[in-house]
C-alpha positions in Angstrom: 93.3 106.6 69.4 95.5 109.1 67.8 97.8 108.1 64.6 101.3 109.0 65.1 102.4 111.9 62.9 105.3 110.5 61.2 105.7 113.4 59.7 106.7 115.4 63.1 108.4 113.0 64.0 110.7 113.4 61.0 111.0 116.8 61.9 112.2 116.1 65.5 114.7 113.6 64.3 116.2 115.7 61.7 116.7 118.4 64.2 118.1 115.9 66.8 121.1 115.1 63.4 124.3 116.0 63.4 124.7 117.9 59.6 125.8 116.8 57.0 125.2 112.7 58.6 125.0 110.0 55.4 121.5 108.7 54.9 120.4 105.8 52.2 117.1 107.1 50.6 115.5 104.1 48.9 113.5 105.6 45.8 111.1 103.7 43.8 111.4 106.6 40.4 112.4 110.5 40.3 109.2 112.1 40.7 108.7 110.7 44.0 112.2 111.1 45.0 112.1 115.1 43.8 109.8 115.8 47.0 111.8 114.0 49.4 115.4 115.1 48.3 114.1 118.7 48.7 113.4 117.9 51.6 116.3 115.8 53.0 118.9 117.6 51.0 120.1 120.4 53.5 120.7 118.5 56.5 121.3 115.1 55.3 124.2 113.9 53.1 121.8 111.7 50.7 122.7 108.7 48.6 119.9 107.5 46.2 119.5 103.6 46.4 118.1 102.2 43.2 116.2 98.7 44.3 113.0 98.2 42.2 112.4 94.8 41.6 108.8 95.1 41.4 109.2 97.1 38.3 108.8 93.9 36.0 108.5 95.3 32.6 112.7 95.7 32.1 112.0 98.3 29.8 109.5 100.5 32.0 112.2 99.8 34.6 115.2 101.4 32.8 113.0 104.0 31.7 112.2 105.4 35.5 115.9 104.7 36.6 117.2 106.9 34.0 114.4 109.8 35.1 116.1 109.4 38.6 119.3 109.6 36.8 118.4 112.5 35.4 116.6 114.6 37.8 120.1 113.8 40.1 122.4 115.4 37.7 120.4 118.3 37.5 120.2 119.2 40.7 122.9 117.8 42.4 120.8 116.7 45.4 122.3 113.7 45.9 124.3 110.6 44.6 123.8 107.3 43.2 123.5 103.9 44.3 122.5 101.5 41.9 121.7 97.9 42.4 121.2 94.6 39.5 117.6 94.1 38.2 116.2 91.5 39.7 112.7 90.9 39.6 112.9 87.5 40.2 113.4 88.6 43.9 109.6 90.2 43.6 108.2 87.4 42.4 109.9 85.3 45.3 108.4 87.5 47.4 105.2 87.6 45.9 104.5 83.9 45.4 101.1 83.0 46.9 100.0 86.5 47.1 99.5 86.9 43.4 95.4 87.5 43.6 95.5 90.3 46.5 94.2 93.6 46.3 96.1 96.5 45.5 97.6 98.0 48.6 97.1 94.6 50.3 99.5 91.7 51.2 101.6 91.6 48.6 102.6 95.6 48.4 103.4 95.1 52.0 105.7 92.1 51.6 106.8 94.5 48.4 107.6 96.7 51.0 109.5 94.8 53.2 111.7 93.5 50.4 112.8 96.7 49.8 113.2 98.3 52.8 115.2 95.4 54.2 117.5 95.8 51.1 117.9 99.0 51.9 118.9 98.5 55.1 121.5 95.7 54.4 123.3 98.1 52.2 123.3 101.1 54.5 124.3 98.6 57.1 127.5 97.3 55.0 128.5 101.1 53.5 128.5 103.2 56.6 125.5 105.1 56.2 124.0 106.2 59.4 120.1 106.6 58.3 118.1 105.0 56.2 114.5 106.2 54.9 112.2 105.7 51.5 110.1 108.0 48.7 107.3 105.5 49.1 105.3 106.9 51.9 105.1 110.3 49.0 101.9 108.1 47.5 98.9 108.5 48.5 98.5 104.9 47.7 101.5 103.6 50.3 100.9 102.8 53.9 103.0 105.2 56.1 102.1 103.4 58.8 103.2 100.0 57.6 106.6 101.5 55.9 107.2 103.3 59.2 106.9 100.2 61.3 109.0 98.2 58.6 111.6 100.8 59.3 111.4 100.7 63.1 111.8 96.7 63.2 114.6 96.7 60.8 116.2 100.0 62.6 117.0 97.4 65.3 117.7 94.4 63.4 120.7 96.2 61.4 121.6 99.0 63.8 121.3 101.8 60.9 118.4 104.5 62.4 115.2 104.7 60.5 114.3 108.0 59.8 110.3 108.1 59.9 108.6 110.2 57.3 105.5 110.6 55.7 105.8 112.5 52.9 103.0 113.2 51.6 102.1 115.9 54.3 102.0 119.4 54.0 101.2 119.1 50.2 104.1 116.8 49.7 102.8 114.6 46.8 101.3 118.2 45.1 105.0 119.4 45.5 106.2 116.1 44.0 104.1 116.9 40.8 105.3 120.1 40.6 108.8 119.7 40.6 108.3 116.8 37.8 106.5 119.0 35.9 109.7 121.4 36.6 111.9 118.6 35.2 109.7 117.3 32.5 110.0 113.9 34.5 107.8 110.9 33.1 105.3 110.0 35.6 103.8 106.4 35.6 100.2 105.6 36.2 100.9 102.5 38.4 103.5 101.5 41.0 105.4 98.8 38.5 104.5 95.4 39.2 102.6 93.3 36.6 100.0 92.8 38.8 98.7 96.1 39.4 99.4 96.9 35.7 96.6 94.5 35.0 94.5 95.8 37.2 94.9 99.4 35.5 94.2 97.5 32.3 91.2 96.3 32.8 90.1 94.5 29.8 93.5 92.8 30.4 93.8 89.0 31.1 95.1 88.6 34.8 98.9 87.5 34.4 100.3 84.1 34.4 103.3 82.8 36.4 104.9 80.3 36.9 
């Protein structure tokens, strides 16, 4: 069975859009976002939604948003949309998944949390698209985020556009254009869980 090229059909949809139509790009830091805004940015009017609560360091967190802050006043590619950190929200999400694998359970529910919020907010300012940096990785799902975007595309009535950005030496570009920017790029995706897992003489984390 084939996999569905997200990817094409990101092309088809963009073609199918009117210009200049508002779309909500979730972005999880600037160097993933770099890649996608270059791509989005001439067809789509793009706001940047900062929701991150898995970032649970507050420091490492403030550090990425203003690299997305940044990069965005340098290029002009799109505006701003910030949200309150809230990693509490994570953890809620989270709970009982604590001791998954990395790229398992928990970054899925990860996922959903902040695609739904993404989707809320796009629902309640207008926007008429909706879409995410995350599928950039080559460590996210593209299936999973496409499918979270589909089912919430019909719950709140704001289109999902599918993507999968890491095609046609999308994550490569995304290095480059850091590297262009002199963006810091992290070594993990911000939660404390796969921080320890980096770390790994590290204790595993308590919580509560």
């Amino acid at each position: 069975m084939n996999k569905p090229d997200f990817n094409q059909k990101m092309k088809q949809l963009m073609a199918e859009a009117g210009q200049g139509e508002r779309l909500l790009l979730h972005s999880c830091c600037g160097p993933c976002s770099s890649r996608c805004l270059e791509a989005l940015k001439d067809k789509f009017s793009v706001t940047v939604f900062y929701y991150n609560p898995n970032i649970t360091d507050p420091a490492e967190y403030e550090k990425r948003k203003g690299e997305q802050l940044r990069l965005l006043s340098e290029t002009d590619w799109a505006g701003f949309l910030d949200c309150d950190y809230a990693p509490e929200e994570f953890f809620a999400a989270a709970k009982g998944l604590e001791g998954e694998r990395e790229g398992g359970a928990r970054c899925f529910e990860c996922y959903k949390l902040r695609l739904e919020r993404t989707a809320i907010a796009a629902k309640e300012k207008g926007f008429r698209w909706f879409c995410s940096t995350l599928s950039v990785s080559p460590h996210k799902n593209a299936a999973w985020l496409n499918g979270l975007g589909e089912s919430l595309q019909e719950k709140y009535g704001v289109r999902w556009l599918y993507n999968d950005f890491k095609k046609e030496n999308g994550y490569l570009r995304s290095v480059q254009l850091a590297e262009e920017h002199r963006l810091y790029r992290q070594n993990y995706c911000g939660c404390i869980y796969s921080d320890w897992r980096i770390k790994k003489d590290a204790a595993p984390p308590k919580t509560e």
